[in-house]
C-alpha positions in Angstrom: 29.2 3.7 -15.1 32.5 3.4 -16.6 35.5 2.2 -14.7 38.6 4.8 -14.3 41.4 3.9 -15.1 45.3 4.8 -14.4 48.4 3.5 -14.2 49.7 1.8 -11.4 51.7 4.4 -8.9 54.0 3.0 -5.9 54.3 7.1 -4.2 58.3 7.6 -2.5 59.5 4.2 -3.6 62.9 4.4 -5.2 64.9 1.7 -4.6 68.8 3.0 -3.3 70.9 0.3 -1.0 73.3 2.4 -0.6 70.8 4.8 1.1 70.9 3.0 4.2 73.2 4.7 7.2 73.6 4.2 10.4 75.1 5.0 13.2 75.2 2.0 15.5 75.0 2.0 19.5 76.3 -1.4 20.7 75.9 -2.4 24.3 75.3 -5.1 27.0 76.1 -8.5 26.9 75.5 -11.0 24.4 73.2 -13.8 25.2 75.4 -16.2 23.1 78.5 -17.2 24.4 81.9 -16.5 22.3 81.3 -19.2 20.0 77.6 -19.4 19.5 77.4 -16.4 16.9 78.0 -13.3 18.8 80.4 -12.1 16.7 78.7 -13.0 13.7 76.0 -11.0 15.2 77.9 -7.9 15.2 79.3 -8.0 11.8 75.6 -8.2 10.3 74.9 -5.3 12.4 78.2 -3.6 11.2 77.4 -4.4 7.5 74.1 -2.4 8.1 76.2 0.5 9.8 78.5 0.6 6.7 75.6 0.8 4.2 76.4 -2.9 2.6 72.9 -4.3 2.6 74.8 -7.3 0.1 77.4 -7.5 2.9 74.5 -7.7 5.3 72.7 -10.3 3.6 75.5 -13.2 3.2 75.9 -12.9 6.7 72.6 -14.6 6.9 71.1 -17.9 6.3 68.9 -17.0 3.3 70.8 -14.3 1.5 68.5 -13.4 -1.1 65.6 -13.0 0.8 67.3 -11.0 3.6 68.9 -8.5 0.3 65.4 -8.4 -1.4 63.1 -7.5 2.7 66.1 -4.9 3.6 66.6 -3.0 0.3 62.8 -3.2 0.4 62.3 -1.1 3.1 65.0 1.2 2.4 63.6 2.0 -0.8 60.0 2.2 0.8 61.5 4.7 3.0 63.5 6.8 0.6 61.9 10.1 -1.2 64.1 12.4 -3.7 67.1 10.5 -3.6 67.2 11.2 0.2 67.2 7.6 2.0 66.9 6.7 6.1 69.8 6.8 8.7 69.6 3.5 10.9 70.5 3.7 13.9 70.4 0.1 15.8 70.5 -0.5 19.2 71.7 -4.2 20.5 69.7 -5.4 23.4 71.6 -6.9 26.2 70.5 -9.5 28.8 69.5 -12.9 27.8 66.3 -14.0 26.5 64.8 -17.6 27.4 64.6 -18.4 23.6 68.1 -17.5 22.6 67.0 -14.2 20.5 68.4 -11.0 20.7 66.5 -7.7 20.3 67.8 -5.1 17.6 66.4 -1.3 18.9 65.4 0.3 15.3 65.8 3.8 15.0 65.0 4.9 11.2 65.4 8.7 10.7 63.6 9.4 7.5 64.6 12.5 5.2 63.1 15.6 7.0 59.5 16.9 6.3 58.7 19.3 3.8 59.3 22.2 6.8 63.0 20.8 7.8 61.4 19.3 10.4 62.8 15.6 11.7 60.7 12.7 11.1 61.3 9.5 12.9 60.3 5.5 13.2 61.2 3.3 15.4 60.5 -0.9 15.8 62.4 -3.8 17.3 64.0 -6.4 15.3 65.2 -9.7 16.7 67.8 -12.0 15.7 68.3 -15.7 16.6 71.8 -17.5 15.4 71.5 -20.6 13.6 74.6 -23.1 12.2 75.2 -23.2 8.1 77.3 -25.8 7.7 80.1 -24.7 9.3 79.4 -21.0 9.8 76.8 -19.0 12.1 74.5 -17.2 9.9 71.4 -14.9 11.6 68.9 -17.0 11.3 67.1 -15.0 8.7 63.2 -14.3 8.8 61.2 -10.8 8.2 61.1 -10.4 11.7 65.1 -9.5 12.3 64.3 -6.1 10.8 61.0 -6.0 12.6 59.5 -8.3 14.7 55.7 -7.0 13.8 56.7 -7.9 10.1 54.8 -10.9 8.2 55.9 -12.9 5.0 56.8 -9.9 2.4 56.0 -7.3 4.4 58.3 -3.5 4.5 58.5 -0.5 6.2 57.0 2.2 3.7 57.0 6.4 3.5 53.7 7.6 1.9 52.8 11.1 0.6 49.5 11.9 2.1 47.5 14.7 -0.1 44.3 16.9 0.8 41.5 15.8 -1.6 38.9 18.7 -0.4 39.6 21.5 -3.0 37.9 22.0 -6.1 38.1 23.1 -9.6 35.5 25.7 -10.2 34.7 28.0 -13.0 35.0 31.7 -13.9 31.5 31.9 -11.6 32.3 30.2 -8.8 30.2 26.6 -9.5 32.2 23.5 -9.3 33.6 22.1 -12.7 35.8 19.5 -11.2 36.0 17.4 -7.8 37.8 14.6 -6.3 36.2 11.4 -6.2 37.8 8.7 -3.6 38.0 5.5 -6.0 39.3 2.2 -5.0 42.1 0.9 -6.8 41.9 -2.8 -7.3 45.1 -4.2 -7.8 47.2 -7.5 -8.2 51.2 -8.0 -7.4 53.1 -8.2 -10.2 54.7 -11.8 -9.0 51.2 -12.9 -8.8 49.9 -12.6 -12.5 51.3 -15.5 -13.9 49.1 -18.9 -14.9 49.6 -20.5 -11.3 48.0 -17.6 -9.6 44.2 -17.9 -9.9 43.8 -14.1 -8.9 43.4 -12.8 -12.4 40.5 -15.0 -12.9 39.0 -14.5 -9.3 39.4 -10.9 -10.1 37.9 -11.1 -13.5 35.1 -13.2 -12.1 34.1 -10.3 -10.0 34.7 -7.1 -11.8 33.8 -8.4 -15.0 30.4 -8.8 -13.6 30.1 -4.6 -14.6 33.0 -4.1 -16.9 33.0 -7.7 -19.6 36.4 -6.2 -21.1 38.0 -7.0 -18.0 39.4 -10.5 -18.1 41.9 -12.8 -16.8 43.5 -12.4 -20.3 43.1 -8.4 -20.8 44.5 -8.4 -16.7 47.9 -10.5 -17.5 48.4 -8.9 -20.6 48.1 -5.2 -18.6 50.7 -6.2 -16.2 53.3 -7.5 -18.6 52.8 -4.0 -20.7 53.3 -2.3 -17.4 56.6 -4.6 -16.7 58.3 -4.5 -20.0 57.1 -1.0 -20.4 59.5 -0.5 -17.3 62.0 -2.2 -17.6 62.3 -0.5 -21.2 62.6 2.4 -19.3 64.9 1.6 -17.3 62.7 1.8 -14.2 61.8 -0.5 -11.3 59.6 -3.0 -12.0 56.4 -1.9 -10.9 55.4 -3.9 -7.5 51.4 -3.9 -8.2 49.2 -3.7 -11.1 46.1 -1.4 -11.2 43.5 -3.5 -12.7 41.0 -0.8 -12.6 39.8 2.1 -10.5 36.6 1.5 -9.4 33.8 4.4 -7.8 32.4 3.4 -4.4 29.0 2.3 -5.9 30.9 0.2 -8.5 33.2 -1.8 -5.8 30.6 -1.5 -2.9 28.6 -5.2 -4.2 31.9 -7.0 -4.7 34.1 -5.5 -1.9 34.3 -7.7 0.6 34.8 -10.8 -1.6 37.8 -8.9 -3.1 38.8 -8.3 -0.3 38.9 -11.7 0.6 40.5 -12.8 -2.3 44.2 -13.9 -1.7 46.7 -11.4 -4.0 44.2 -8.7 -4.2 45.2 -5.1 -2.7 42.4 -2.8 -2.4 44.2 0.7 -2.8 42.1 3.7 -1.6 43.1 6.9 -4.1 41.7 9.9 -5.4 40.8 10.9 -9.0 39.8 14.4 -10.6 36.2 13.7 -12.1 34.1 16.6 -14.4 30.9 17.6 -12.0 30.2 20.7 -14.4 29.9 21.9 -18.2 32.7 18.7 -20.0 35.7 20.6 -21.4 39.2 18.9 -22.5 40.9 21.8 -21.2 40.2 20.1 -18.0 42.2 16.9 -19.0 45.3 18.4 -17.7 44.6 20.0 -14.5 44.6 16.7 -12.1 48.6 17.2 -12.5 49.3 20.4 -11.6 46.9 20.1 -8.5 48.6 16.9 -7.4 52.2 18.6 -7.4 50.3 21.8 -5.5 48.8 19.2 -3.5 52.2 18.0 -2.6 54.0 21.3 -2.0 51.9 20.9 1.5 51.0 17.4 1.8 51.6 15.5 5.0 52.9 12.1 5.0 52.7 8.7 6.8 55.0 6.2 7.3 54.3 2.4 8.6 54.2 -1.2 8.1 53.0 -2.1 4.4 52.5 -5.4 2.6 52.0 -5.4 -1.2 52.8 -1.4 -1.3 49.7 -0.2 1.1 50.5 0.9 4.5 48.7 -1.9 7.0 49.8 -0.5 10.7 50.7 3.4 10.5 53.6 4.1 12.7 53.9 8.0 12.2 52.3 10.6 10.3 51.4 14.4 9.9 48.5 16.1 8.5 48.5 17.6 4.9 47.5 21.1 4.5 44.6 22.3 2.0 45.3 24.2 -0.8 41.5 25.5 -0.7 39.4 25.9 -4.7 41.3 26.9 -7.7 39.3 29.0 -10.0 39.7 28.7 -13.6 38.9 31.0 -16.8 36.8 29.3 -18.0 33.5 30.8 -19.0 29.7 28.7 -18.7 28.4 30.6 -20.9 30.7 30.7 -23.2 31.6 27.3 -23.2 28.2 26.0 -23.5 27.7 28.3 -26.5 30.6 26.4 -27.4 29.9 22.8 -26.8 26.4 23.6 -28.7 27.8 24.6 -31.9 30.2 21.9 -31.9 27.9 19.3 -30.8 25.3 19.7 -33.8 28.3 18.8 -36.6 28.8 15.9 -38.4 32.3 16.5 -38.4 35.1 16.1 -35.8 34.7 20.0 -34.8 36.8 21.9 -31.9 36.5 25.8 -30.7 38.6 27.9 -28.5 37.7 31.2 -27.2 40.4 33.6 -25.5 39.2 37.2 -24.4 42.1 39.2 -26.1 42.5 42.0 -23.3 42.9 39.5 -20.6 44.0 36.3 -22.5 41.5 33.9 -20.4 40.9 30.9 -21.8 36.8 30.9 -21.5 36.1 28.4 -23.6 37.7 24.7 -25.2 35.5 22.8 -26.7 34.8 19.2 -29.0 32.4 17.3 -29.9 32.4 13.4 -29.7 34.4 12.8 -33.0 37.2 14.9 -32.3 37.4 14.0 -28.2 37.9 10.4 -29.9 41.3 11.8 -31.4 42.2 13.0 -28.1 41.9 17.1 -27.0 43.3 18.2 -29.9 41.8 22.1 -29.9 44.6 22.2 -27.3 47.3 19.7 -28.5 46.2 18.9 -32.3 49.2 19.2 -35.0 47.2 20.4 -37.8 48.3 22.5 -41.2 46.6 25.8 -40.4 45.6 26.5 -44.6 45.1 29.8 -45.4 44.4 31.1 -41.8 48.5 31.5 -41.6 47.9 34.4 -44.3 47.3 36.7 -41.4 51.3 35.4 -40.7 52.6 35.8 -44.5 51.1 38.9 -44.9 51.9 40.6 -41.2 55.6 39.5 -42.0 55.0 41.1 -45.8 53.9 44.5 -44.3 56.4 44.7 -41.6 59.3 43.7 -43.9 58.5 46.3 -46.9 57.9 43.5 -49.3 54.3 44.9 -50.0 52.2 48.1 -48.8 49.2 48.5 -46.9 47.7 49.8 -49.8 49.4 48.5 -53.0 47.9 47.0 -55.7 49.4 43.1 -56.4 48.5 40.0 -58.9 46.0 37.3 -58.0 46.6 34.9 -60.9 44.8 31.6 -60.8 48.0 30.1 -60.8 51.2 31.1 -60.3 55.1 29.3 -60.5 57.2 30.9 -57.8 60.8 29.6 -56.3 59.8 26.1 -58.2 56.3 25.0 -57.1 53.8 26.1 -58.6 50.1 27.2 -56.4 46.7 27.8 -57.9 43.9 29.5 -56.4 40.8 27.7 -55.0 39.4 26.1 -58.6 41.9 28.9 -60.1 39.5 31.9 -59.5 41.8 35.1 -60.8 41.2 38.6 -60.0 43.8 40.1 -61.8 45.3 43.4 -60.3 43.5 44.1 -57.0 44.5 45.8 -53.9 46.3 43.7 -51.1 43.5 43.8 -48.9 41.0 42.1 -51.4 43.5 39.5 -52.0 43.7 39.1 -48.7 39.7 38.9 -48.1 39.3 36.3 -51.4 42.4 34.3 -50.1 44.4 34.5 -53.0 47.5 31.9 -52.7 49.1 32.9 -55.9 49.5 36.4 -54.0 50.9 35.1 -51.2 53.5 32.8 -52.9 54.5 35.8 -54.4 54.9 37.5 -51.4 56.8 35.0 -49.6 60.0 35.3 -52.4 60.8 39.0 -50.8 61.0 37.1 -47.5 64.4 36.1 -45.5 64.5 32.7 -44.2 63.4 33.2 -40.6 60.4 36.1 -41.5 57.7 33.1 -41.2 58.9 31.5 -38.4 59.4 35.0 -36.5 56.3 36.7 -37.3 54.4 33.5 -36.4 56.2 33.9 -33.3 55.2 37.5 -32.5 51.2 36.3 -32.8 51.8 33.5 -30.4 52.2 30.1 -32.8 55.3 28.4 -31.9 56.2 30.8 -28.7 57.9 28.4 -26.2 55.4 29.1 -23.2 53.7 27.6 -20.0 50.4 28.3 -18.7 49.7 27.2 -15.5 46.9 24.2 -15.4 46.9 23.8 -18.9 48.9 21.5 -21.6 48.4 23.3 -24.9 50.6 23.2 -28.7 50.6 26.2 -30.0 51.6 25.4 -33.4 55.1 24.8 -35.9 56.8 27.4 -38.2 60.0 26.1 -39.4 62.8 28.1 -41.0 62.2 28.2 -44.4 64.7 28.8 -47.7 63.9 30.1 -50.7 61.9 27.6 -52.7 58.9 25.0 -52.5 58.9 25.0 -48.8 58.9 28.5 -48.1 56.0 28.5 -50.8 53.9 25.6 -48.8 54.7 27.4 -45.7 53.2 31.1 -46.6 49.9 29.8 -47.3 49.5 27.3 -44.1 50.4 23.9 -46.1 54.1 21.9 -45.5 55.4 21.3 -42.5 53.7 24.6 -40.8 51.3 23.2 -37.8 49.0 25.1 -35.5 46.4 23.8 -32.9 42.7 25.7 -32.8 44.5 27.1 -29.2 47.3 28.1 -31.4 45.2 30.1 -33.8 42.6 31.6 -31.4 46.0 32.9 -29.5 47.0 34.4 -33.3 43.5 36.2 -33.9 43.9 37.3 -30.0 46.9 38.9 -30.2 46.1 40.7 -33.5 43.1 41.9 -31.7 45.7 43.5 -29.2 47.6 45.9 -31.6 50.5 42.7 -32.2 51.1 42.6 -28.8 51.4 38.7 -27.7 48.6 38.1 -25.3 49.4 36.0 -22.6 47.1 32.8 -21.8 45.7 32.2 -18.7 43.6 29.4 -17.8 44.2 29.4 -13.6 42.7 32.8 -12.4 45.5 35.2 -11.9 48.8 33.1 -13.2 49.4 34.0 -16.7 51.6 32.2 -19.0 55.2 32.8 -18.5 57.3 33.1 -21.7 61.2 32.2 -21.2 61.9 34.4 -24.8 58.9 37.0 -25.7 59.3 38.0 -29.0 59.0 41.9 -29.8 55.9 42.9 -30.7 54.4 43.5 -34.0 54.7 46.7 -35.5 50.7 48.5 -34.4 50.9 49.6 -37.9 51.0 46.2 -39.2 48.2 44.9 -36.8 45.9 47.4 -37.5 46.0 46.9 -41.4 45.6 43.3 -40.7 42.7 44.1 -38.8 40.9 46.2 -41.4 42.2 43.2 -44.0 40.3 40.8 -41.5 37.0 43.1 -41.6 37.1 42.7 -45.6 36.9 39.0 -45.5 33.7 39.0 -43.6 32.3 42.2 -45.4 33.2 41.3 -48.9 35.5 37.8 -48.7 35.6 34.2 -47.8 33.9 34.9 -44.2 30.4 36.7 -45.3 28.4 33.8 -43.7 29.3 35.5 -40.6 28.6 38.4 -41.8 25.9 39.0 -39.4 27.7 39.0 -36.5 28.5 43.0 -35.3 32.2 43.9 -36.1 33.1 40.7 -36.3 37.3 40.2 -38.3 38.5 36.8 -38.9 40.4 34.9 -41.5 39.0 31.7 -43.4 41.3 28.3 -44.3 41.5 24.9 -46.2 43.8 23.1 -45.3 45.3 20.0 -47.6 46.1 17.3 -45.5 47.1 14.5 -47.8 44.9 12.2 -46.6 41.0 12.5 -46.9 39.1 15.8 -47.8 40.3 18.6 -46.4 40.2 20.7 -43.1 37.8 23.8 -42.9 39.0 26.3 -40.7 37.5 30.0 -39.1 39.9 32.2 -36.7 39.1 35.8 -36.0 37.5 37.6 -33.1 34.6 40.3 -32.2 34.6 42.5 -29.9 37.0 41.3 -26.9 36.1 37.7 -28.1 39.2 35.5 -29.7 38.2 32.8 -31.3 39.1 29.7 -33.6 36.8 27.3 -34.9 37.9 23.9 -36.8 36.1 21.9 -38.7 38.2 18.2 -39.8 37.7 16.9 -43.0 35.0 19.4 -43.9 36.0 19.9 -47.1 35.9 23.6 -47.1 36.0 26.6 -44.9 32.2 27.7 -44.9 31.1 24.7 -42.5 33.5 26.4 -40.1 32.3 30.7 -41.1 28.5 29.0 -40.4 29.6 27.0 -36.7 31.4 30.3 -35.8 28.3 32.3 -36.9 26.8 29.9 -34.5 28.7 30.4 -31.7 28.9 33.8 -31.3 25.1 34.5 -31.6 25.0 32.6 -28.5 28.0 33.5 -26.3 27.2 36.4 -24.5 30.6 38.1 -25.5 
């Protein structure tokens, strides 16, 4: 099984000195007399009251430790910016061995209800002579007498792991496994700490890419990465996350092993049908997760809390249902699955907008989850933009009759057909069907700059949006002048991009009269849209949709012509590198779809894998 893997996290550590108040309560007597350190005593104390942890620190005899062990706690104590109030309290009476207890009130930021939250500890001081000068004798223990070598005091978010990520159904798609995070300090990676080998030794008994090497090198990415950053320097590194059957054979000599943490976590794991739109849910259910998570605050050495001190319970934020579709997805994971090419589909119900399918197969999961975040040129299945913004600005007729040369020079570029086919005089919606550029370079001359840019807006490619649970591109229209750009741009190709999300949104919200359909991937929270564009003109859309009927009764799509009713729009899309894309967008019945095909060379490997699909999704 293979490891998971994550980036180290320290959770409510931000380091802030000056976070420390306190309101000090001085009383008793002092156990040292007037010239043994007893006012020395009370200016470290002060220096803590005044928020000075440097002032603090030189007031001891190791000043760099004692600055490093207080701002260490204060930070470990800190959470949004909002650090602890100290309040100390001075013991009085004298003690055999000369120390003096410190009473330690921390009063942490309050609870996510307002509600006070509260540790407390004892600290002792002893005086001790630098050269001429008393100095607190300085040790961990002054801040807390429990404290070891490197230990803090540290304020933990605690989360409840026991909802789940189901489907449209109701069966699980996605639950949280515990893992065990086996991690090394940072100050403990270099070549005279053995742990990196000890560590490799063990894990790299399952995993032989884990090495002492591979380990080292990790943990200086993670440093320099931070520091680039401008962010603390990260306290541990995550060497790997490992499932309880992986870590159970080798857990207790890990955990023997000096300058190894064992870090007990939480990831999001697929238990149902694999889709990459689930590869950005575990965010939005952690921040859920925190909007009632509990907390617990304690003693911690090396960033994990060792002795709690105080705590409360987080609250569970029960299943989350999502959109997505078993059929339909495994409909769609079967048609992709059987190409040879890197292949995606997305599938949106256009009355709803649920997301009920996002698939890939192997080869295009390698590239990443690109039917939701791929920037790719979208060909000729932008046509349905050119010619919607065509219609709606007068520049051509439902109806008219225009040119489809084989090749055509307009506003300085010049644009041939697919091996230069001509038809001559035909009506718009034929051109439309046989995917005449030449036509559509024509068209785009009548258009202003923004028409492209807007009308791709109106169909959902480009609209600034958020859906809840879901991290998805829609697509790129820039605004395009008259000339060779606005040319490239009204038949897909330029600096237009679209994802397979972005076009199965366009064919969606064709299918709803021009009205933008709204995505929604967590049952019952539909995307928000800071800006909604006005809707297409019905008129338009339902000329488009006939147009979309031709190309699979009589145009580029009749390898789908089997499927009932089914519109869509076809595209081949130059990429400048390697044969081209093939694309299929359309939709039948309530059923959105978009199906991409990389490097396919042509759009009819996409028409058959759509075919495909929709024989089998029960739509």
């Amino acid at each position: 099984m293979a490891p998971v893997t994550r980036p180290s996290r320290r959770p409510w550590t931000r380091l802030s000195a000056a976070a420390l108040a306190a309101t000090l309560a001085l009383g008793g007597c002092s156990v040292f007399s007037p010239d043994n350190g007893s006012s020395e005593l009370d200016s470290f104390i002060e220096a803590l009251n005044n928020e000075d942890a440097g002032a603090a620190a030189v007031l001891t005899s190791n000043p760099e430790a004692a600055r490093a062990s207080i701002e260490k706690s204060i930070s470990g104590l800190t959470t949004d910016e909002q650090g602890p109030d100290l309040e100390i309290d001075r013991g009085d009476g004298d003690l055999p061995d000369g120390t003096v207890s410190l009473g330690m009130t921390w009063n942490l930021a309050p609870d996510r209800d307002g509600n006070p939250r509260t540790i407390t500890g004892t600290g002792a001081a002893e005086m001790t002579k630098v050269g001429e000068e008393w100095k607190v004798e300085w040790s961990p223990a002054v801040l807390d007498d429990r404290f070891g070598e490197g230990d803090s005091l540290l304020l933990k978010n605690e989360l409840d792991y026991s909802g789940r990520v189901l489907a449209a159904d109701g069966s699980p798609s996605m639950e949280w496994l515990p893992v065990t995070n086996v991690q090394i300090p940072t100050s403990a990676i270099g070549p005279e700490s053995q742990a990196p080998e000890q560590v490799a030794a063990l894990v790299g008994q399952q995993f032989p890419e884990i090495t002492a090497q591979s380990i080292r090198d990790g943990a200086q990415r993670a440093i320099d990465g931070a520091a680039e950053s401008g962010e603390e320097e990260p306290e541990n590194y995550t060497v790997v996350s490992l499932r309880e059957e992986d870590i159970a054979p080798i857990r207790e000599q890990l955990a023997g092993t000096e300058n190894v943490i064992l870090d007990e976590d939480h990831r999001l794991i697929s238990v149902g049908l694999p889709s990459p739109a689930m590869s950005s849910v575990e965010e939005p259910l952690r921040e859920r997760m925190g909007e009632r998570g509990g907390w617990s605050a304690g003693i911690a050495s090396s960033g994990v809390i060792r002795e709690e001190l105080a705590s409360a319970a987080p609250e569970p934020i029960g299943d989350i249902t999502t959109t997505l579709d078993p059929a339909i997805q495994s409909a769609a994971q079967s048609a992709v699955s059987g190409s040879g090419f890197a292949s995606s589909i997305v599938a949106i119900r256009s009355s709803t907008g649920e997301v009920v399918a996002v698939a890939q197969n192997d080869s295009a999961s390698s590239l990443g989850p690109v039917a939701l975040q791929g920037h790719f040129p979208p060909g000729s299945t932008f046509k349905v933009v050119t010619t919607s913004a065509a219609l709606g600005a007068g520049v051509v007729g439902a109806n008219d009759t225009v040119s489809c040369p084989g090749v055509a020079s307009v506003d300085g570029r010049t644009i041939p057909n697919e091996d230069e086919f001509a038809l001559g005089q035909v009506s718009m919606g034929t051109a439309f069907a046989r995917s005449c550029n030449t036509t559509q370079a024509m068209l785009s001359s009548g258009l202003t700059d923004t028409a492209l840019r807007d009308t791709a807006a109106q169909l959902g490619i480009g609209t600034e949006m958020t859906i809840p649970g879901l991290d998805a591109y829609t697509g790129e229209v820039p605004v395009a002048e008259q000339g060779p750009a606005r040319v490239e741009a009204s038949i897909g190709q330029g600096t237009v991009t679209a994802s397979p999300f972005g076009l199965a949104l366009m064919s969606a919200s064709v299918a709803a009269g021009g009205n933008l359909v709204l995505p929604t991937f967590f049952q019952g929270e539909p995307a928000t849209v800071p800006n909604p564009p006005a809707p297409l003109d019905p008129a338009v859309a339902s000329t488009i949709q006939d147009y979309m009927r031709q190309v699979v009764t009589s145009g580029t799509g009749t390898g789908a012509g089997g499927i009932p009713d089914l519109r869509g729009k076809t595209g081949t899309a130059e990429t400048g590198m390697g044969d081209p894309h093939g694309w299929f967008t359309g939709y039948a019945g309530d059923l959105a779809f978009a199906v991409l095909m990389q490097e396919a060379d042509s759009s009819k490997p996409a028409v058959s894998m759509a075919a495909n699909f929709l024989s089998q999704a029960p739509y």
